[in-house]
C-alpha positions as CSV (number, residue, x, y, z in Angstrom):
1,X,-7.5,8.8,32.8
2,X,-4.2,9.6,31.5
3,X,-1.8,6.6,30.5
4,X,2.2,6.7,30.8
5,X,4.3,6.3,27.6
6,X,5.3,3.0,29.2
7,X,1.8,1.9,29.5
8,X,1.0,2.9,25.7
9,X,4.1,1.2,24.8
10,X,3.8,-2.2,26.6
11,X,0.2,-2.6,25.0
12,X,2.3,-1.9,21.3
13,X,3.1,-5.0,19.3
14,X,5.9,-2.7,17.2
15,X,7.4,-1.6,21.1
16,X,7.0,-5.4,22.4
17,X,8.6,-6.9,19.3
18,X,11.7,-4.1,19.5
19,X,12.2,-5.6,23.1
20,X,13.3,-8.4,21.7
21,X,14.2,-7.3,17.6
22,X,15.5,-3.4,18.2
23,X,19.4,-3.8,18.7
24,X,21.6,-3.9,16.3
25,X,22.8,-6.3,15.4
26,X,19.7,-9.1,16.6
27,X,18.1,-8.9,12.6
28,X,21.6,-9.9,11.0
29,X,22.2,-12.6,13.2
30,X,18.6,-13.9,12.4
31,X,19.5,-13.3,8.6
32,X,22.5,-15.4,9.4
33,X,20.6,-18.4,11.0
34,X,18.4,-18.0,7.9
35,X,21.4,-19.2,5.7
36,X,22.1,-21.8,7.6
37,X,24.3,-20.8,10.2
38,X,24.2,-22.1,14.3
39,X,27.0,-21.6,15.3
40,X,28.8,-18.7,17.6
41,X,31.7,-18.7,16.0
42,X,30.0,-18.5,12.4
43,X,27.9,-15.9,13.6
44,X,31.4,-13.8,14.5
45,X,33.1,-14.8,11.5
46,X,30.2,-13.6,9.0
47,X,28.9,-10.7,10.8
48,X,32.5,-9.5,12.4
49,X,30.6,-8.5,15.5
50,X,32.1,-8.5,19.0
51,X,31.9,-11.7,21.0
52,X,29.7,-10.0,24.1
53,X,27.7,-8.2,21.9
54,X,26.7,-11.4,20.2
55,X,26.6,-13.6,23.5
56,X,24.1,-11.1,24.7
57,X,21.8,-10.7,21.1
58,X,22.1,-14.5,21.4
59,X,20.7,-14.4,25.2
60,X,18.4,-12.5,23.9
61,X,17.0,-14.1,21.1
62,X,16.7,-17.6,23.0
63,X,14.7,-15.5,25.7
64,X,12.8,-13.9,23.5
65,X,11.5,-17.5,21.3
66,X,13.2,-16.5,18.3
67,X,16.4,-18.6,18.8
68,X,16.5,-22.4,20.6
69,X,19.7,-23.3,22.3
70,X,21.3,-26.9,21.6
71,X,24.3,-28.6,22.4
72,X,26.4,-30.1,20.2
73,X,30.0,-31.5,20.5
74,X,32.4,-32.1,17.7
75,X,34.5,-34.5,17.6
76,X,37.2,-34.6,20.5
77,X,36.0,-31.0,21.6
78,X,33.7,-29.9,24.4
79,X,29.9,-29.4,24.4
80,X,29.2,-26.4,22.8
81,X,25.4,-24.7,22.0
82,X,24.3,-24.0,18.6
83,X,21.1,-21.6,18.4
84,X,18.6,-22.8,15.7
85,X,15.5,-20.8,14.9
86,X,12.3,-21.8,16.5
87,X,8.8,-21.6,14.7
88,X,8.9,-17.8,16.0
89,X,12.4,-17.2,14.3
90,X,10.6,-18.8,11.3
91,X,8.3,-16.5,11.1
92,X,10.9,-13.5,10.9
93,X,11.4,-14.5,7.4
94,X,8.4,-11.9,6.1
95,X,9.9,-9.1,8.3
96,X,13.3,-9.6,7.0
97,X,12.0,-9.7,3.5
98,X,10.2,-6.4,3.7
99,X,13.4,-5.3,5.4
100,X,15.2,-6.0,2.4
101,X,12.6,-4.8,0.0
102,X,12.9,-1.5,2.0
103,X,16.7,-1.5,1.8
104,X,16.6,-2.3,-1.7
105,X,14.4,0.6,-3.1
106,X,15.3,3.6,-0.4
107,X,18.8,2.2,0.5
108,X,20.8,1.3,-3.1
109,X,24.1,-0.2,-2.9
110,X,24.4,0.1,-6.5
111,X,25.5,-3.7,-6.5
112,X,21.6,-5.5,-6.5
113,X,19.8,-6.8,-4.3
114,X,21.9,-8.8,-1.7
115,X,19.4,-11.6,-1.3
116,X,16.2,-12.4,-3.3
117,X,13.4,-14.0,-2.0
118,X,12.3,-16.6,-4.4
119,X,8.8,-19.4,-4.6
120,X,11.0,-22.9,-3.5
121,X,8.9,-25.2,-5.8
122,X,9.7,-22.8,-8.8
123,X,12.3,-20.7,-7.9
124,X,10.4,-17.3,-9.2
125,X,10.9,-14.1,-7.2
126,X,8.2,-13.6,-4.5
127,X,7.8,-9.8,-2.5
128,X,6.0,-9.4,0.1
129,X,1.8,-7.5,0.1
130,X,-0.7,-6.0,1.7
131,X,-3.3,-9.1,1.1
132,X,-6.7,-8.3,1.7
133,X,-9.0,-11.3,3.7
134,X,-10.2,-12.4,-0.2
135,X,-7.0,-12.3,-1.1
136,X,-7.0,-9.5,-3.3
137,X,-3.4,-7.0,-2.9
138,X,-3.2,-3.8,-2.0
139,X,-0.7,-1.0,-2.5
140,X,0.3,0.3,0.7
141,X,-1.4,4.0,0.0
142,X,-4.7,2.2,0.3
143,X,-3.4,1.1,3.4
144,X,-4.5,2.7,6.9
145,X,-3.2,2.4,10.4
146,X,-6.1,2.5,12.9
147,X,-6.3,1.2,16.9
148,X,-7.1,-2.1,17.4
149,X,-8.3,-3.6,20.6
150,X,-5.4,-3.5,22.4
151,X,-5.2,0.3,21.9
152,X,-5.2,3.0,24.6
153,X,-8.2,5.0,22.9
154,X,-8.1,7.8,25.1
155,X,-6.2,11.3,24.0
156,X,-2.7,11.8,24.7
């Protein structure tokens, strides 16, 4: 039985998370929500990204569970939304991290790290591992890639 690129790539959690994750700019306005910012016209100001590109990675990261939608009105203004992170959003916080780490070691700016990822009680740098069910780290050369269940087993 032969399977279709589009099969193999709707049963892939890296194809089904770029659906939502894979544009351009969707990570930085995460990043920015991270920091603290809701709002549309923070999101413009501190990323300088065009308004319908960011109206559509907002639409998509309320469809997609990373962002929820809420209205707000300031005073003597109308109802706007601001788009705060869900539990799913939350959870972006490793892959942003790793992002970083990434950036950091293969990418230099030559100015530092831009952000550092830091243990909240104590403030001491934290990175993000390979942890092993015992809880034991691993570099990532001692870590393989294999099918899970989900896999299309069959040869391409």
């Amino acid at each position: 039985m032969s399977t279709t690129p589009r099969e193999r790539n709707a049963r892939c959690s890296v194809a089904r998370s770029l659906e939502v994750l894979g544009e351009k700019w969707t990570l930085l306005v995460v990043r920015e929500a991270f920091f603290g910012y809701t709002r549309f016209a923070d999101f413009r100001a501190r990323l300088g990204i065009a308004p319908d590109v960011l109206t559509a990675r907002l639409e998509t990261l309320v469809e997609g569970g990373v962002l929820e939608r809420r209205p707000y009105r300031d005073a003597g203004q109308r109802q706007r939304d601001e788009y705060v992170l869900t539990e799913a959003g939350a959870e972006l916080k490793t892959v942003l991290a790793a992002f970083a780490a990434w950036g950091d070691e293969h990418r230099p700016s030559g100015f530092g790290p831009s952000v550092v990822y830091v243990e909240e009680a104590t403030q001491q740098p934290v990175r993000v591992a390979f942890l092993t069910e015992d809880g034991r780290e691993l570099p990532p050369e001692d870590v393989s890639v294999v099918p899970g269940p989900g896999s299309l087993t069959t040869a391409a």
